[in-house]
N, C-alpha and C positions, 0 to 999 in steps of 0.2 A: 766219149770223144765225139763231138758235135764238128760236123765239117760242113761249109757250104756246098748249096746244090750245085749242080752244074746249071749254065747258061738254061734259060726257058726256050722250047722250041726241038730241042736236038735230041736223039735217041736216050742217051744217056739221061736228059732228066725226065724222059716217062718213064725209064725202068726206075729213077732213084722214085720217082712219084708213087710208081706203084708197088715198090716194096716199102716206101712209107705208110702207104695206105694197108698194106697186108699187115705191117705189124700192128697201125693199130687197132686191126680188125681184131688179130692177137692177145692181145692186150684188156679185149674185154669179156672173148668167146667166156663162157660158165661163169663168168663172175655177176654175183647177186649186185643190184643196185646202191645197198649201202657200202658193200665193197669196192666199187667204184668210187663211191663218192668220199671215202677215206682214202683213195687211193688219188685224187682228185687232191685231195687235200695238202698229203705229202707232196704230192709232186709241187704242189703251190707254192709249198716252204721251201724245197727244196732250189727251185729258183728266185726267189723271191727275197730268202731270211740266206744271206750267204755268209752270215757267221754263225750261224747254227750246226752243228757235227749233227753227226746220223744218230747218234743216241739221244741228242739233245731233240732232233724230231719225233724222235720216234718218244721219248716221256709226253710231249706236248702233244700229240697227235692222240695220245693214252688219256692223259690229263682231259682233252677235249670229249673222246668219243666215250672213251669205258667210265670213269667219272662222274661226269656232268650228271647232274639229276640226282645221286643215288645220296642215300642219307650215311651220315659218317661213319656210323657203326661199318656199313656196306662197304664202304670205300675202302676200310682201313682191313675188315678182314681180305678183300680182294687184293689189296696192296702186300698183305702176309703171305697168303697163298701164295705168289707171283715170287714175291724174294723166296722162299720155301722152296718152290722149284727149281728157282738158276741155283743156289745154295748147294744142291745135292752133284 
């Protein structure tokens, strides 16, 4: 749920300011940098591709970061694994 700030100037948008700014202090405390930057990612698509469903991101996001590079043999056992676990 995304809501406009309140007017610039007035109590209420330095507290909405500042707990803007806490969460996204939040948002990165312990996370490794390439966790960021997948997270970066999604969030990309997520505003960006608005007819995309969450799984439909979340294969693409897969497809991009675990994928990319690896030789097919690699790919395809990694993709068995993965169905092998939701399966159970």
């Amino acid at each position: 749920m995304t809501t406009d700030p309140p007017p610039s100037g007035t109590p209420e948008y330095r507290w909405w300011a500042a707990g803007a700014k806490a969460e996204a202090e939040i948002r990165t405390v312990g996370r490794s940098r390439a966790g960021l930057e997948v997270r970066g990612f999604v969030d990309g698509c997520a505003q960006h591709e608005h007819g995309m469903s969450e799984a439909e991101i979340a294969a693409f996001a897969f497809r991009v970061y675990a994928l990319a590079g690896r030789p097919r043999r690699e790919q395809l056992r990694l993709l068995w694994r993965l169905y092998r676990t939701a399966v159970r």
